[in-house]
C-alpha positions as CSV (number, residue, x, y, z in Angstrom):
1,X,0.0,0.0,0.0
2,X,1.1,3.4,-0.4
3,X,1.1,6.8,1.5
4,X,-2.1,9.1,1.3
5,X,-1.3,12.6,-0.3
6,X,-3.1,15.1,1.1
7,X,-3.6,17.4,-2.0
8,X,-4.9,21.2,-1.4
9,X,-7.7,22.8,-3.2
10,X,-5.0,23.9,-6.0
11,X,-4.3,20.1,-7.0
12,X,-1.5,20.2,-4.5
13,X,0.5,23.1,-5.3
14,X,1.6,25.2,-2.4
15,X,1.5,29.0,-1.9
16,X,4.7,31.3,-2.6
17,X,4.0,32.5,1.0
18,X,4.0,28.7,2.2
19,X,7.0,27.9,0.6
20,X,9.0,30.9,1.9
21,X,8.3,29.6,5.3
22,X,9.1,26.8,4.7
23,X,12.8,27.8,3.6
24,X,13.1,30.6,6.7
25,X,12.4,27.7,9.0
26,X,14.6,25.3,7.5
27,X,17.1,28.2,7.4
28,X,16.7,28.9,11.2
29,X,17.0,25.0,11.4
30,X,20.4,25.0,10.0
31,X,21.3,28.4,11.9
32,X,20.9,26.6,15.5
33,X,22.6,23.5,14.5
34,X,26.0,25.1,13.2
35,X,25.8,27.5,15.9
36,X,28.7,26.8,18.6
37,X,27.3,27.2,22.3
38,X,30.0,28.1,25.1
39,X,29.1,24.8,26.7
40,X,31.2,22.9,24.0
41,X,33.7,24.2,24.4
42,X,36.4,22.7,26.7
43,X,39.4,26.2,26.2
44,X,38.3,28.7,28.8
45,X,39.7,31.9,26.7
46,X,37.7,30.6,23.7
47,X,34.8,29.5,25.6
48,X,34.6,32.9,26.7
49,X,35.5,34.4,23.2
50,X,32.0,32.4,21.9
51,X,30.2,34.0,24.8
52,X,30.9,37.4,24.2
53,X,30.0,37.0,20.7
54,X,26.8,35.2,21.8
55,X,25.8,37.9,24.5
56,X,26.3,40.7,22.0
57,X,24.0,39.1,18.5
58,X,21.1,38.6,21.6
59,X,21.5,42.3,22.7
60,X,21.5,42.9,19.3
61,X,18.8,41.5,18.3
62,X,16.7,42.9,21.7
63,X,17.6,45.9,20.3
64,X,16.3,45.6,16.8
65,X,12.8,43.7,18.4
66,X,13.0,47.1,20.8
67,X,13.4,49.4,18.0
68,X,10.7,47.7,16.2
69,X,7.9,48.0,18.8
70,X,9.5,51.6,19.2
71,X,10.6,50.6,23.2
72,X,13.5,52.4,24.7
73,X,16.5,50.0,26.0
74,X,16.3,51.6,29.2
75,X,13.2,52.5,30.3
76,X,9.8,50.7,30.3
């Protein structure tokens, strides 16, 4: 026996906007995977290297998700 298909309404064709999700989560996939954590590293001075670098793309991106809901950094 074989597998069902579950076919949409278009004869199984996906959306542009579907498939573009698609890729951005497999993208993000791929992002967390070759992604080096401090943790895996056994060198303290580039454990801590990879930790600065870490600390600094999350304030980053706070920063960007601040600026984008127009929040200040240091006030609420």
């Amino acid at each position: 026996m074989g597998r069902k298909w579950n076919l949409s309404e278009d004869g199984g064709r996906e959306d542009k906007e579907e498939k573009l999700m698609k890729e951005k989560r497999v993208k993000e996939k791929q992002e967390r995977r070759e992604s080096m954590w401090p943790s895996m590293i056994k060198n303290k001075e580039k454990r801590a290297v990879v930790h600065a670098k870490l600390s600094s793309r999350r304030k980053l991106k706070l920063v960007k998700f601040l600026r984008k809901k127009r929040l200040s950094w240091g006030r609420r």
